[in-house]
N, C-alpha and C positions, 0 to 999 in steps of 0.2 A: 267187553267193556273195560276190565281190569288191564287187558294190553292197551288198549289206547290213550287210558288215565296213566300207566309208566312212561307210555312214549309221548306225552304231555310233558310230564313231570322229567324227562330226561332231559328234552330241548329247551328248557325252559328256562334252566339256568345260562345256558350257551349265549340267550341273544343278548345280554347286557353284559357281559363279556366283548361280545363279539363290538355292542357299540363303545364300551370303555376304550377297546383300543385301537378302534376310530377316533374318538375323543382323545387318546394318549397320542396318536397319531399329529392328529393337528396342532395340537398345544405343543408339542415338540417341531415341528415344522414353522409354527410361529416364533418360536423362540428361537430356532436356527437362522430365521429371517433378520429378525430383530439383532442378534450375535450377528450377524455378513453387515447389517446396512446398518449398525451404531458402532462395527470394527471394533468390538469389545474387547476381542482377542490381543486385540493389538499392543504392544508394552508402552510404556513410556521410557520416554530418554533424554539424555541430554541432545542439543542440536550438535549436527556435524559440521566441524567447524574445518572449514582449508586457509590458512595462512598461511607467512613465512616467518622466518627464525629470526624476530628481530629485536631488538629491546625493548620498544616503544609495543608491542602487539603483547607482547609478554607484561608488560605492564598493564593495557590495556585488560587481557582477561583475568590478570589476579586484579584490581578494583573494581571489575565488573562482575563479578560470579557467576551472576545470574546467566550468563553464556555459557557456564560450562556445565551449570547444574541440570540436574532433569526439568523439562516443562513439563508439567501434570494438568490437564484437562478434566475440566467436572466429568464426573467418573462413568455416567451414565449415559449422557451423549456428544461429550466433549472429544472423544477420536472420532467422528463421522467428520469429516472435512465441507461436506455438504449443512449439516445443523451449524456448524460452528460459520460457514457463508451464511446460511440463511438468518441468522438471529442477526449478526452483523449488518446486512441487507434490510433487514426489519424494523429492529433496534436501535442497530447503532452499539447503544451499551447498556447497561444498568443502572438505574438511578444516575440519571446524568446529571452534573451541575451547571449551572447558568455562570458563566464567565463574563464580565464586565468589559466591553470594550470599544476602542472608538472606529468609527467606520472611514477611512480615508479613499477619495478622489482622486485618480490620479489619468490627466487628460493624456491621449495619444498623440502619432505624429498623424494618424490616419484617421483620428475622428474617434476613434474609441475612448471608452472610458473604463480605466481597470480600475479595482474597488480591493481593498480587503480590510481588512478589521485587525486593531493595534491592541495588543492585551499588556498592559504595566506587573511587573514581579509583586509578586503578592512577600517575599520576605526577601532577606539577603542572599546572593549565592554563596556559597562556602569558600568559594575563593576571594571573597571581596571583588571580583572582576563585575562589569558591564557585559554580558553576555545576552545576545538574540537568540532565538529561534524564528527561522525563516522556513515556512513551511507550506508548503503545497499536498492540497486536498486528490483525492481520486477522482473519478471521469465524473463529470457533472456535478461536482460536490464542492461544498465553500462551507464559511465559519460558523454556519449554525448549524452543522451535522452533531450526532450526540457523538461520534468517536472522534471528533474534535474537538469538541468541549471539553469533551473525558481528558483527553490529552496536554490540552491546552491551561486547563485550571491544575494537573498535577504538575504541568510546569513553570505554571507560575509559582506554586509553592515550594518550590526548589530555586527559586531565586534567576527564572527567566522571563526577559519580556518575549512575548511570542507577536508575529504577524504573519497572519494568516493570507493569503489569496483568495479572493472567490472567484472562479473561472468564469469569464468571462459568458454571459446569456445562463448561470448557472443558478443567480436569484431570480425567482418570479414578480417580484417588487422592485427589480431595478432594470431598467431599460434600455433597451441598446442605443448606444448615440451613434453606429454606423452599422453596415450592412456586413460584417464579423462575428465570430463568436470562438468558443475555446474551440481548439484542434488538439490531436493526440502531442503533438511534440514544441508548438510555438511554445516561444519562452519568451516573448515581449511585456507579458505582464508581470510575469516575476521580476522579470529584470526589472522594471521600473518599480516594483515594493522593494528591492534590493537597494536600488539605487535614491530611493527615498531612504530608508533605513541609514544607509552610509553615512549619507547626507545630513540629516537630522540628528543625530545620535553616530557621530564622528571618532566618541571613545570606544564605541560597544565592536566586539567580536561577533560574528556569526557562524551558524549551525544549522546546516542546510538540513531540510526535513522531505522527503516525499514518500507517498504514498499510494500506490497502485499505479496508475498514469502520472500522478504527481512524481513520482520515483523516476519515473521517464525524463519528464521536466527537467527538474532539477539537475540529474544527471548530465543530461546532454547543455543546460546552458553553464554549469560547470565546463565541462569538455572543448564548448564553443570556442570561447575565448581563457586564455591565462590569467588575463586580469578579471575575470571574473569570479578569482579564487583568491584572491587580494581581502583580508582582515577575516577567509572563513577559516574557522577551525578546524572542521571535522562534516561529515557529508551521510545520512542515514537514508538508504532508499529504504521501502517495505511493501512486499509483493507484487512488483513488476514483473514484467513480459520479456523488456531488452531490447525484443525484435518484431514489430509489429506485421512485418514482411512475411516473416518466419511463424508469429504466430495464426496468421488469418489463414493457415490452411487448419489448425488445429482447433480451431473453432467452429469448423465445420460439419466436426467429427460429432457422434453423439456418446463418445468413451466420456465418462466420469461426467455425462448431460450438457458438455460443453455446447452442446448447438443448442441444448433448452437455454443456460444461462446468456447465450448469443440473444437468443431472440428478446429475453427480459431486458438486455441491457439496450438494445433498440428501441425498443417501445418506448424507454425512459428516453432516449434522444432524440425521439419525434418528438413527445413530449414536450420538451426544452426549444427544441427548434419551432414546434408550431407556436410554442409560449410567444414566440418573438418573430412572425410573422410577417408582421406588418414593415420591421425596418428590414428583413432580410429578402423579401418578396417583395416588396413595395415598388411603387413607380420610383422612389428614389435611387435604390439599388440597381447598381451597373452591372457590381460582379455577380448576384445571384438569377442575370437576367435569363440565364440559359437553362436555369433546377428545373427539373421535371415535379411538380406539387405531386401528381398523380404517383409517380414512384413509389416519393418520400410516401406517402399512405399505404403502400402495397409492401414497405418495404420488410423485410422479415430479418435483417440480421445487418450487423454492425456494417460491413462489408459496403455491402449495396446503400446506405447512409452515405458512407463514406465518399464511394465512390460516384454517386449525385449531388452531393453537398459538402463536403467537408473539405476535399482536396480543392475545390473553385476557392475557397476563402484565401491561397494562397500561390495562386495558380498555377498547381499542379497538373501537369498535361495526362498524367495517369493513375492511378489507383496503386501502380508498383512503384511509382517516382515519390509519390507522397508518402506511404509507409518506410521509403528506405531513405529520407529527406528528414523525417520527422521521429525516427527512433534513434533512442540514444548509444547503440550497440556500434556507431560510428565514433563516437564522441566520447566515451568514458573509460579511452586508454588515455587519453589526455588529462584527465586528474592526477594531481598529484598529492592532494590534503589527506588525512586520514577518512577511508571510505569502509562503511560496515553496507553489507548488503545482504539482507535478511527475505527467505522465502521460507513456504511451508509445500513441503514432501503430498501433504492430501487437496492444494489447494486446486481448485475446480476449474479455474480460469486458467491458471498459467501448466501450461505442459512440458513433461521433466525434461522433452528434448530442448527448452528453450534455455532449461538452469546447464547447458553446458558451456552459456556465455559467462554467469558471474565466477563458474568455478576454473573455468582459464584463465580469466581475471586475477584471479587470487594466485593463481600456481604461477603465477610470471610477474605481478607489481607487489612490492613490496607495504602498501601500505593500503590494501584490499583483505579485508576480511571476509570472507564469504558463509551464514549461518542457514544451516537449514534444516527447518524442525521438523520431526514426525507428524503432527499434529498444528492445527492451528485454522486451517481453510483459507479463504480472502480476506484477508484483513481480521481477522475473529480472536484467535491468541486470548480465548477465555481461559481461566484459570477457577476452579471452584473445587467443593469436597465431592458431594454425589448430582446434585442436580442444578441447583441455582448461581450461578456462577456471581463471581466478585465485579463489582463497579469497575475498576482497572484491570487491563491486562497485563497480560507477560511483556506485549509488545510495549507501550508507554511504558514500563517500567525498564525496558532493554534499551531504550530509544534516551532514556534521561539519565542512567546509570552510566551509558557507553558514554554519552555527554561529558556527565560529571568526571569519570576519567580521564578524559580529552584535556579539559580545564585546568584537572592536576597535574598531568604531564606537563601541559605547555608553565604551568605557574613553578613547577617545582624541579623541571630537566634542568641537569648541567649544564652550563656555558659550553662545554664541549661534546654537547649533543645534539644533533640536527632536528629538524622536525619529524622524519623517518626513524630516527631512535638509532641512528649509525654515529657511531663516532667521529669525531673530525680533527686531524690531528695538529691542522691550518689554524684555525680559531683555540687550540690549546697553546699551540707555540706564542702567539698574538697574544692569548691572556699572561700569558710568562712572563711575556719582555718587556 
């Protein structure tokens, strides 16, 4: 009896041992999880920047700092490039504000009706200058997004009027007046908010703005034409592609969920598309007379959208003809203003082999800057101490900072400095004599 009472009392201590470190087990196995998918590890840094050696870029990043300093992401889950998409995709921003602004009409030559919304500067700009912000939204998105708000009301208080685009079929309250809607690369509605702005406001300078797809935009109707680079200043994409040719194999992939964020961002484009139904399907509609409805419902990824419905709106015979027609990685050697073009190292959507278009860019034009951060995700570029991140980001603040030095350059460059920041020794002789 006394053997069996020891060998009781021997094993008896062993088994809550043995489940502690089980228990120490798992807690360590969750925490290693949590360290891999929040990338805790990971440091913070300044972006890496490729330019060239020129006056005007060197001026550019000593009154911009913020380019060369560290981006620091709220501490806890601000490296996950996935949290920092998804809050952005969610959100928007934090405590967004309401910005004041007027909605403008503007009729097509094809029956369309582009729309965007006009925001007046909320104080003076530092230069005393008239200065725009001309700005194009990402894929389905227009001027009541919260990261455009956010954006939009910190740059009015820096003394910009901003107008905004709203892409076309991309409000649910506004209705299509022809059988169109946004595509990855047209630039017909910009150009016509451009071309109002010009027109209306004849003193004011502009400051091309895009963002995600909008950076597309922008970019390539830059590129299009020379005169369409006539009173702009300065050109800011943020988190484009380049190549949408290039990129629709890589969203195939399921590396870093690219084919889950595929199929999210479909859904949202059926969405938009069945919103507006009736003019793009309609007995009125010519061009949309061949869509397969039944597809579009089956459809599971950007791709197949595209290639049922989105190349017909401008009739594209293929799926490869519309992507290399409609990307701006044609088009944006032909810039010549000052161009910042800013991506993020963990961003989910765009893939690294695509950033080796902005960084040839830079290593060959002179007046390409090329920034790309450790951190940040799709559009995200949160900034905070441990968890709750700040109302503005890093980006709005990169995007109105690189501005404001654009401004003093052109307001305070020598007579004998070009717009590239090269010397000219033509116009010094001219001012002599």
């Amino acid at each position: 009896m006394s053997s069996h009472d020891s060998e009781v009392y021997t094993l008896a201590p062993e088994m809550p041992a043995m489940f502690d470190g089980m228990k120490l087990a798992a807690v360590a196995t969750v925490l290693y999880v949590i360290v891999r998918c929040l990338n805790l590890k990971s440091p913070t840094a300044a972006p890496d920047l490729i330019y060239q050696d020129t006056a005007l870029n060197h001026f550019l990043l000593k009154s911009c700092p913020i380019l060369t300093k560290e981006y620091i992401p709220p501490l806890l889950w601000g490296k996950s490039g996935h949290l920092q998409t998804a809050l952005y995709g969610k959100l928007g921003r934090v405590s967004s504000p309401h910005p004041f602004g007027l909605r403008k009409y503007l009729p097509m030559q094809d029956g369309a009706t582009a729309t965007f919304d006009l925001f007046e500067p909320l104080a003076d700009h530092q230069t005393g200058e008239d200065v725009t912000m001309v700005i194009c939204p990402g894929i389905g998105n227009h001027s009541e997004k919260h990261y455009i708000r956010t954006f939009v009301d910190y740059s009015q208080k820096q003394g910009y009027r901003c107008a905004v685009l709203n892409h076309l079929g991309a409000l649910p309250n506004i209705e299509l007046t022809s059988p169109r809607m946004f595509t990855y690369g047209c630039t017909w509605e910009f150009a016509a908010m451009v071309g109002f702005i010009k027109k209306t406001h004849p003193q004011t300078k502009l400051i091309v703005v895009g963002f995600s797809l909008g950076g597309n935009i922008v970019c390539k109707f830059l590129g299009e034409n020379s005169t369409n680079q006539e009173r702009v200043l300065c050109c800011v994409s943020v988190c484009q592609g380049y190549s949408a040719l290039r990129a629709q194999e890589t969203f195939l992939q399921w590396d870093q969920c690219r084919r889950f964020y595929n199929f999210l961002m479909a859904d949202n484009m059926k969405k938009i598309i069945l919103t507006h139904r009736g003019e793009l399907f309609g007995v009125g509609s010519n061009k949309m007379v061949d869509a397969d409805l039944s597809r579009l419902y089956t459809a599971t990824s950007l791709m197949q959208i595209d290639d049922n419905i989105m190349r017909k709106f401008h009739g594209h015979n293929t799926l490869k003809e519309y992507y290399e027609k409609e990307s701006c990685v044609h088009y944006i050697h032909n810039i010549n203003v000052p161009l910042l073009l800013v991506n993020s190292a963990d961003d989910p959507l765009v893939h690294d082999s695509l950033l080796t278009i902005p960084r040839t860019l830079a290593e060959k034009k002179e007046n390409v800057i090329f920034a790309l951060t450790l951190h940040g995700g799709h559009l995200g570029f949160f900034e905070g101490a441990v968890l709750l991140p700040q109302p503005l980001t890093w980006m709005d603040k990169v995007i109105v900072g690189y501005s404001n030095a654009i401004c003093q350059w052109k307001k305070q460059k020598p007579p004998c400095q070009s717009q590239d920041g090269h010397s000219s020794e033509t116009k010094c002789q001219d001012s002599q004599s």
